[in-house]
C-alpha positions in Angstrom: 148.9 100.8 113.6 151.2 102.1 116.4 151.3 101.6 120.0 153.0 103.9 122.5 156.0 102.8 124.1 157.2 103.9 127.7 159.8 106.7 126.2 156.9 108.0 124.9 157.5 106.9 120.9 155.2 105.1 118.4 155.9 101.9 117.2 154.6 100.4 114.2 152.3 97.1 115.4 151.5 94.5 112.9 148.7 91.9 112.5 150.7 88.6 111.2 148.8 85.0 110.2 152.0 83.5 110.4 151.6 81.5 113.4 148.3 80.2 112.1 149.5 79.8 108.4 152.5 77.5 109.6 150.1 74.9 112.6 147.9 74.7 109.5 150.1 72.9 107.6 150.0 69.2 106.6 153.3 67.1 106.9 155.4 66.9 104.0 158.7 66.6 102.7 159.6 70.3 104.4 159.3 68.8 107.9 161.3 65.9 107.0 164.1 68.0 105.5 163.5 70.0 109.3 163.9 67.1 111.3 166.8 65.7 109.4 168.9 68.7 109.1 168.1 69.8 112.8 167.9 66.7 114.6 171.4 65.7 114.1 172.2 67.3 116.7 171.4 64.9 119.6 172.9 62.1 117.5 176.2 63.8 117.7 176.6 64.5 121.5 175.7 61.0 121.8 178.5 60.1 118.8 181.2 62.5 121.4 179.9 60.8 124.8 180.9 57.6 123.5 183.7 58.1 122.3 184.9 60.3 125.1 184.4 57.4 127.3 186.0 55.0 125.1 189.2 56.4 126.4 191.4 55.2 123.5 193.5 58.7 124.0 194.4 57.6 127.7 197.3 55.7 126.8 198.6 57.6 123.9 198.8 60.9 125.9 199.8 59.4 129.3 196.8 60.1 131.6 195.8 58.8 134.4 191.9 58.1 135.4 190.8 61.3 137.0 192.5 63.1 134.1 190.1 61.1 131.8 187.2 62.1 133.8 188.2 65.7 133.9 188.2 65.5 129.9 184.5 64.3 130.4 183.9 67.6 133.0 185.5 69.2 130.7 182.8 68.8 128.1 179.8 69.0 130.2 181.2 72.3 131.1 181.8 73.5 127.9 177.9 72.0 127.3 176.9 74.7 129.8 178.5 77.5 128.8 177.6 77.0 124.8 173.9 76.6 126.1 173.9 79.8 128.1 176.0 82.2 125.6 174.5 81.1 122.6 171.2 80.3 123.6 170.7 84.5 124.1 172.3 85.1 120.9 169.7 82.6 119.4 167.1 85.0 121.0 168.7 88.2 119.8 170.1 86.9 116.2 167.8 84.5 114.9 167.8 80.5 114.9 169.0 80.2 111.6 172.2 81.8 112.5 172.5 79.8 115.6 172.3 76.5 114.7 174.7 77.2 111.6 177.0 78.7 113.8 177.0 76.0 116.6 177.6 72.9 114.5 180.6 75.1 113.2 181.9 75.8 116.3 181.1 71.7 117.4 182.9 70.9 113.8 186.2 72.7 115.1 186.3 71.7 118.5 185.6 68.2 117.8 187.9 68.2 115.0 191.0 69.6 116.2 190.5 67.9 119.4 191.0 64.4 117.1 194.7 66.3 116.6 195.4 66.0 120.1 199.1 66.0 121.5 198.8 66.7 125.0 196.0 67.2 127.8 195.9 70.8 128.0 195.4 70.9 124.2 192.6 68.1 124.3 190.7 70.0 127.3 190.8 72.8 125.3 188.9 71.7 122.0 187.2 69.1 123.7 185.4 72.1 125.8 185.1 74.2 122.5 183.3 71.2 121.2 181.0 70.9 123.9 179.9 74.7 124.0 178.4 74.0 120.5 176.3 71.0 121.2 175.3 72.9 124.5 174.0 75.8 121.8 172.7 73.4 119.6 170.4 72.2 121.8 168.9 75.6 122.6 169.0 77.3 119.1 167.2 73.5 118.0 164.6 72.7 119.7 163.6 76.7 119.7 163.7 76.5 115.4 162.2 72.7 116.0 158.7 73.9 117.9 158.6 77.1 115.6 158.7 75.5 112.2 156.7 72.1 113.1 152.8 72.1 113.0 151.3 72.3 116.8 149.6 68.7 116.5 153.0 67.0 115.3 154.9 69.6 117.6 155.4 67.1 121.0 156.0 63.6 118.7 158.7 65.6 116.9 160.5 67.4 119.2 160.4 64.2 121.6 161.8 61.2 118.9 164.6 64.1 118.1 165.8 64.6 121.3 165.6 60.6 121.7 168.4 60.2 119.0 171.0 60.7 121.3 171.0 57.3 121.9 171.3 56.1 118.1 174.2 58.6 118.0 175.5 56.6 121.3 174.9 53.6 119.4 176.6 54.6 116.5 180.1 55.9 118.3 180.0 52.0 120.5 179.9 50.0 117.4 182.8 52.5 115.7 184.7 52.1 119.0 184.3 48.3 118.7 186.2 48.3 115.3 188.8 51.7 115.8 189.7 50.4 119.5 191.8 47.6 120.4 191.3 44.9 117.4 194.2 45.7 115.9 192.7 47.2 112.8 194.2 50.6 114.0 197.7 51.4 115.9 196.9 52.9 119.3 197.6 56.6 118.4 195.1 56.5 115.0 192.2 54.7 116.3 190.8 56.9 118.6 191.8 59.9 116.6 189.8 58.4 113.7 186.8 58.2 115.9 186.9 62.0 116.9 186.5 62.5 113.4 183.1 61.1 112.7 181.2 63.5 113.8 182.8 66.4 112.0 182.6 64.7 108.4 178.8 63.5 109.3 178.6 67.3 110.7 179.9 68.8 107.1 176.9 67.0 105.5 174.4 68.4 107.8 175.2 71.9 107.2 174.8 71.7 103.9 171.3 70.7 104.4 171.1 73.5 107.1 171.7 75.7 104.2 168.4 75.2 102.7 166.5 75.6 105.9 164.4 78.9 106.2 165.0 81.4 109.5 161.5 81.0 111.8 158.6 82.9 110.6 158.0 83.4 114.1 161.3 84.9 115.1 160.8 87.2 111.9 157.4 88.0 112.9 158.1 89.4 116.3 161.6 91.0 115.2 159.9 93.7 112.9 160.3 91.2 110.1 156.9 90.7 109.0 157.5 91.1 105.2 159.8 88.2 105.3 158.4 86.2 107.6 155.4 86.0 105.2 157.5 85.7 102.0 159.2 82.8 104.4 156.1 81.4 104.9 154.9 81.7 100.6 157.9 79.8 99.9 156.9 77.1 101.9 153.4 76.6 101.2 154.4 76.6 97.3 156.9 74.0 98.2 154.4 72.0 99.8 151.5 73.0 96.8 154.8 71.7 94.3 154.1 68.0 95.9 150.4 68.3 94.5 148.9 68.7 98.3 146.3 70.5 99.3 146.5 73.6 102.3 143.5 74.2 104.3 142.4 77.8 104.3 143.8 80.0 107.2 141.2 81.2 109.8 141.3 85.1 109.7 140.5 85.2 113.2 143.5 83.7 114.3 145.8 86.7 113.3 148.1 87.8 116.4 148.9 91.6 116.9 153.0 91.8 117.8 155.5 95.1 117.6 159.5 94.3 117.9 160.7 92.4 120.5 161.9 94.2 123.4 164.9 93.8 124.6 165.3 92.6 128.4 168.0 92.8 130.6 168.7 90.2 133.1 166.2 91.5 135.9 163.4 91.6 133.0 163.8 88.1 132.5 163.7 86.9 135.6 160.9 88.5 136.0 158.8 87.0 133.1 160.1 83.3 134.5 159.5 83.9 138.4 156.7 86.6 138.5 154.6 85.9 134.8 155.5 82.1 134.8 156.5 80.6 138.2 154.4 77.4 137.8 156.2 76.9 134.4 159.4 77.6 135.6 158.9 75.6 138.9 157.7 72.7 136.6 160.8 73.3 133.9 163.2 73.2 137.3 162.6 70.1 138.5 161.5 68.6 135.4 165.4 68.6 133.9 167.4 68.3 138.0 165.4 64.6 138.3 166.2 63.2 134.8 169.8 64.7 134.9 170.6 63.3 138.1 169.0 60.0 137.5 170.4 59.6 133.5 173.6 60.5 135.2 173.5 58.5 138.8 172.9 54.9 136.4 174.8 55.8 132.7 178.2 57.3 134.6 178.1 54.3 136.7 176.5 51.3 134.9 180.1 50.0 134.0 180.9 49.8 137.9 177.7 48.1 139.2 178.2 45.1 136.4 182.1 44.5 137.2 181.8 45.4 140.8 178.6 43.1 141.5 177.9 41.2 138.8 182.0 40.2 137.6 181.2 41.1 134.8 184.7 41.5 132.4 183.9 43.3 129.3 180.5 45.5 130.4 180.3 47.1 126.8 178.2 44.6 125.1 175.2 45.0 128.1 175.9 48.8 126.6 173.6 48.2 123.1 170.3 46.8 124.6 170.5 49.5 127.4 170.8 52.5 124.9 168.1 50.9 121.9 165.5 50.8 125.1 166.5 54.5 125.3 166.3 55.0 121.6 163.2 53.5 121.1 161.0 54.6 123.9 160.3 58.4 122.9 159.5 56.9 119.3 157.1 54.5 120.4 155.2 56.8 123.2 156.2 60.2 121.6 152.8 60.4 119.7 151.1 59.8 122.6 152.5 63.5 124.0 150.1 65.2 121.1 146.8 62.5 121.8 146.8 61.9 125.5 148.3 65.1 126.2 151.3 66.4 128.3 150.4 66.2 132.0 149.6 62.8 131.6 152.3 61.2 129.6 154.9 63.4 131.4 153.3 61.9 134.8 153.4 58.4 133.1 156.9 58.4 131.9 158.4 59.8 135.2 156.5 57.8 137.8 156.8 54.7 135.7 160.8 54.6 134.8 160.9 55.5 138.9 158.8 52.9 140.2 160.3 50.2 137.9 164.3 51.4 139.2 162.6 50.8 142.8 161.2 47.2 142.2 164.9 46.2 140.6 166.7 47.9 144.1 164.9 45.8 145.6 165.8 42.7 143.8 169.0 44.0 143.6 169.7 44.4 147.2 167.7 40.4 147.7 170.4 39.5 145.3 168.0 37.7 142.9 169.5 39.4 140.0 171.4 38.6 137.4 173.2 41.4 135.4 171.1 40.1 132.1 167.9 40.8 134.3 170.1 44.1 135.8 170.2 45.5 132.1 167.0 44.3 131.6 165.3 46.4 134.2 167.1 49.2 133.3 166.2 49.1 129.6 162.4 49.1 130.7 163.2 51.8 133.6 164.6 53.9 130.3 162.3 53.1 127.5 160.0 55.3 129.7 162.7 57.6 131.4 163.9 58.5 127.7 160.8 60.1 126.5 160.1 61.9 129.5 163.7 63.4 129.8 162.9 64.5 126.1 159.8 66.0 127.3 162.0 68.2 129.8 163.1 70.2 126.5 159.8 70.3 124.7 158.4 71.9 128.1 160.9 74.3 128.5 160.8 75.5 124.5 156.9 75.4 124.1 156.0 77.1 127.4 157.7 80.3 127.7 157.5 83.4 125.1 159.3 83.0 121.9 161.4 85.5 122.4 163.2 83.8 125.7 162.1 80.2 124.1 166.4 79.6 123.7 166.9 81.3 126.9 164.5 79.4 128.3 166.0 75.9 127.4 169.4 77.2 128.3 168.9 78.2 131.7 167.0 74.9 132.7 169.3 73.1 130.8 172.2 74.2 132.6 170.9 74.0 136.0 169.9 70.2 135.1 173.2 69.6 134.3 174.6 71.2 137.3 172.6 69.8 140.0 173.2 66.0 137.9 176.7 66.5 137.8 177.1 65.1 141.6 174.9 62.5 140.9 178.3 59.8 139.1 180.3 60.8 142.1 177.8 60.2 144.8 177.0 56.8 143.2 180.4 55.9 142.8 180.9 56.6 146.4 177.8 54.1 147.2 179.1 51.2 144.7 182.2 51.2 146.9 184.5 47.8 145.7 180.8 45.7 145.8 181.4 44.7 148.8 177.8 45.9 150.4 174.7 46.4 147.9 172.7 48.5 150.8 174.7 52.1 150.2 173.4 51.5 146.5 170.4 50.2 146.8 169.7 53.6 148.7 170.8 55.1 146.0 168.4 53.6 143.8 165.6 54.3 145.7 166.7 58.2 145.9 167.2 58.0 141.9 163.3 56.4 141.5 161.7 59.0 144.5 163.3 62.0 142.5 161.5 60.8 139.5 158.2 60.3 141.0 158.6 63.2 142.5 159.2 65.0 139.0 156.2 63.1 137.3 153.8 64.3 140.0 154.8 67.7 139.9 154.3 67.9 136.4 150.9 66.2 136.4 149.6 68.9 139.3 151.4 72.2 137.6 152.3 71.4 134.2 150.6 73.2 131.4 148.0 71.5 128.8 149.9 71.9 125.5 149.6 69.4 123.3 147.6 70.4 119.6 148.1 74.4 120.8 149.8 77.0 118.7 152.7 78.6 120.3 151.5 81.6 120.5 148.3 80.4 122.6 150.3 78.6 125.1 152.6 82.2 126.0 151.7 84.9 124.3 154.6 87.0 122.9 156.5 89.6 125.3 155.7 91.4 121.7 152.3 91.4 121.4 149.5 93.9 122.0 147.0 93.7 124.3 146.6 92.3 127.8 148.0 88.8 128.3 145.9 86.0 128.5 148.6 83.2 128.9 150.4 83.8 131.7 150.3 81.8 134.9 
């Protein structure tokens, strides 16, 4: 079939069973091998924070303290600009592409950047490193939503994005035996750490070698033939385990042409004229959990040796981040059951109203920094998950073919409008001498939150167990819209 374009030419339309054929799908060794060779992504950014803010290279290379922090603005920044560029390139070229090409570009930076003689060259490699993560996490979580069944979609996508904290984990412990025990001289140690993440990154491509392009991307890129022969190869994978596929409803077939391509004043358009509740929700969704992830992580150090006198702050570091690690595991099923609204609602209100109760303890005094840590693992084991949900929102809500753009853009306007958020709370925690500037502070931190968690609950968009396609309808397909609002 063909449909008329505005110049006036025919082009070819297909009917495609490809979204249907891939929610249809049981779980099985296939979506394992997905979340494994994809989901290393957050474990990595968390590997590079910590080891960035290890600052083992500040003594070897002469720097003094806002020179470190600038090498930590210097990868944020870098995080920004990977998500932006390659995020479009991920719409244009494919994810499979992208999320090869990232973790190479990651592998360099990070790599070279281990090499370090000087700042200029650090800042350099160090922002090359972070423009790959930044891409990873839009080329990701776009291949993540496409190639994981809709009911296991929000559990999924959730528990990946929470391994940022095991990969935190990982890089304290490696810091605890590289830095300052003597195992290492001062100029190796914190070279040695740099390289982790490449050599664990030269194992995970080799996996992402194996993994298919999305069916979906294929599908609306005039690639119907091999989306389908994509989509064969998988079920006989998954028929190669001796299980079972339910038959595919005939009636769920979706009518696409090729993507169009959009310019910058088409796109704003589908985000602020088709999708302004979405986008309004996807906005504030990623500002609050940036700014508060960044107002209490940047700073934690500060309030436990400012207030607390507390010498070395790094082992109240481990129960702090396994809270984080462990909450989108443990409530990221309930995303796909309860549904989105609700948990999204739950997980921002609650994390905000706990942070409020401890300011006020906090500014009574009453606390000790065991029960400090210990309201801010709580705060975080619901925090976590709903900061996760921020990038299964953005990904699942829009069109597929602006799903990477569509990450990237809230993704770097969350990381923008957080960026102030370690300053201003640096400012508040002063020398310790007053606890009322921060416990302020706390109280803005929780009322964003709450703020976010209501806004999703009255605008957000019912998601969870939906195919893709149902929840936006491709840019690509025929006929009048039914998705958009």
């Amino acid at each position: 079939m063909s449909q008329p374009t505005d110049s006036g030419l025919d082009v070819k339309s297909v009917k495609s069973l490809v979204p249907a054929r891939m929610d249809r799908l049981p779980w099985t060794r296939f979506h394992w091998s997905v979340v494994v060779g994809l989901g290393i992504a957050w474990i990595l950014d968390g590997l590079e924070v910590q080891m960035v803010a290890a600052t083992g290279y500040q003594k070897v290379l002469g720097l003094d303290s806002a020179q470190v922090g600038l090498v930590g603005t210097v990868y944020l920044l870098g995080q920004v600009f990977g998500a932006l560029f390659f995020g479009r390139l991920s719409d244009k070229l494919g994810r499979r592409r992208l999320f090869i090409v990232t973790l190479l570009v990651y592998l360099i930076g990070s790599g070279i950047a281990g090499l370090s003689f000087s700042l200029w060259f650090l800042l350099i490699f160090r922002f090359i490193a972070g423009a790959g993560i930044g891409g990873e996490y839009a080329a990701i979580n776009s291949a993540i939503d496409e190639l994981i069944p809709s009911r296991f979609r929000g559990r999924v996508d959730i528990a990946i994005n929470g391994t940022y904290w095991g990969g935190a984990v990982l890089g304290t412990t490696a810091n605890l035996f590289l830095l300052g025990h003597g195992s290492f001289s001062d100029n190796f140690g914190w070279r040695i750490g740099f390289f982790i993440g490449p050599v664990i990154g030269i194992i995970v491509i080799y996996l992402r070698r194996h993994l298919p392009e999305s069916p979906r991307w294929l599908m609306t890129h005039g690639r119907e033939d091999e989306a389908e022969k994509t989509v064969d190869g998988i079920e006989e994978r998954i028929k190669g385990e001796g299980r079972d596929l339910e038959p595919v409803d005939e009636g769920k077939y979706l009518e696409v042409t090729q993507a169009p391509r959009l310019g910058v004043i088409a796109i704003l358009s589908v985000f602020f004229r088709k999708y302004p509740k979405r986008s309004f929700v996807a906005l504030v969704m990623f500002i609050t959990q940036s700014f508060l992830y960044n107002a209490i992580f940047f700073t934690y150090a500060l309030v436990l040796s400012n207030f607390y006198h507390i010498g070395n702050t790094a082992v109240y570091f481990f129960p702090f981040a396994i809270g984080n690690l462990i909450g989108p595991l443990v409530l990221g099923p309930f995303f796909d059951s309860w549904g989105r609204r609700k948990m999204i609602f739950l997980t921002y209100v609650v994390s905000g109203v706990v942070l409020a109760v401890s300011a006020v303890l906090f500014s009574a005094g009453v606390l000790t920094a065991t029960t400090q840590v210990l309201f801010w693992c709580v705060s975080f084991f619901f925090a976590s998950a709903g900061a996760s949900s921020a990038y299964l929102t953005a990904s699942e809500t829009f069109p597929i073919e602006l799903r990477s753009q569509a990450i990237s853009y809230f993704f770097a306007i969350g990381q923008i409008a957080g960026a102030v958020a370690p300053l201003l709370y640096g400012i508040l925690i002063g020398t310790g001498s007053s606890r009322g500037p921060l416990t302020g502070g706390y109280f803005v931190g929780a009322g964003l939150m709450i703020l976010g968690g209501v806004v999703a609950l009255i605008f957000g968009t019912d998601a969870e167990r939906k195919s893709l396609e149902d929840i936006a309808e491709p840019l690509s397909a025929v006929g009048p819209s039914a998705t958009g609002k």
